[in-house]
C-alpha positions as CSV (number, residue, x, y, z in Angstrom):
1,X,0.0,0.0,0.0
2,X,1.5,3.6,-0.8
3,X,2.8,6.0,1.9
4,X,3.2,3.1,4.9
5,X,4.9,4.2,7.2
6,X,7.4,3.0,9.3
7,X,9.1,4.4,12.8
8,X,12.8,5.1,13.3
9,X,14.9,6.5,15.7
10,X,15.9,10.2,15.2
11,X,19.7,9.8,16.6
12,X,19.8,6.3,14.5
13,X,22.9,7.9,12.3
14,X,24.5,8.1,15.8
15,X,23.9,4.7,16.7
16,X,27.1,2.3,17.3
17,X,25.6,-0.6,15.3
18,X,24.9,1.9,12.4
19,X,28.6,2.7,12.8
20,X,30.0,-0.9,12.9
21,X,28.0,-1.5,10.0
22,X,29.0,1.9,8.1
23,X,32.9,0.3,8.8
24,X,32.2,-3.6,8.2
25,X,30.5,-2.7,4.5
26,X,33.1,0.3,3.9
27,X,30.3,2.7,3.2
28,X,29.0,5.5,4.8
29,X,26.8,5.7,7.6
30,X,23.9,7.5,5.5
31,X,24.1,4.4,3.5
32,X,23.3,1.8,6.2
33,X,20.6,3.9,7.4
34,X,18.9,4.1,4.0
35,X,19.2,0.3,3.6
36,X,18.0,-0.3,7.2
37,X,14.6,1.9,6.2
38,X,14.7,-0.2,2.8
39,X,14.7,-3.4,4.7
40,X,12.4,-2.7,7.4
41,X,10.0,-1.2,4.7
42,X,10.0,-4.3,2.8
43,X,10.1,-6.7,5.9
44,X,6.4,-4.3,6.7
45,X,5.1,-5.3,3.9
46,X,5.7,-8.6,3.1
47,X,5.3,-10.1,7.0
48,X,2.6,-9.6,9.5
49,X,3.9,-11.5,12.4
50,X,7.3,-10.9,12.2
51,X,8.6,-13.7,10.8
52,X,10.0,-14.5,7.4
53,X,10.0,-18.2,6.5
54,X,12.3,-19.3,3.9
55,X,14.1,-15.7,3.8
56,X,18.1,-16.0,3.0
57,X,20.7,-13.5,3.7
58,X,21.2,-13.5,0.2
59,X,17.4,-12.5,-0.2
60,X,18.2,-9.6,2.5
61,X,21.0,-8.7,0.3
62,X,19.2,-8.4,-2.9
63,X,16.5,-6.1,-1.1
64,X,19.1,-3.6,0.2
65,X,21.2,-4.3,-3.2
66,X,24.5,-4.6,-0.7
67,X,26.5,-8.2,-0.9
68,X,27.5,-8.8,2.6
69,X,24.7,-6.5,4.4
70,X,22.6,-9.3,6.3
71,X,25.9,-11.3,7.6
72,X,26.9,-7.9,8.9
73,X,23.6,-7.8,10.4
């Protein structure tokens, strides 16, 4: 459905697990946060429980288009 919404954090830029990441995938930290709001907006719309059966980290990595992003998860 268009314009779901989803909830962050407003200091989540600031967070140390967005800065692990940001180092572990050699990007910057505005690029883990913009994958973590493309994940979690595609994990809202495709679960309604929470769960995702069959779901691969390669299949994480597709949706945020970032080899290597759900191991460093």
């Amino acid at each position: 459905m268009a314009g779901e919404w989803i909830k962050i954090r407003t200091a989540l830029l600031s967070e140390l697990e967005v800065m692990h990441l940001a180092r572990v995938l050699k990007v910057t930290k505005h690029d883990v946060v913009g994958r973590l709001v493309a994940l979690w907006g595609w994990a809202s719309g495709v679960t309604e429980d929470g769960t995702l059966p069959g779901c691969t980290l390669a299949d994480i990595d597709a949706v945020v288009e970032k080899k290597g992003f759900a191991a460093a998860l």
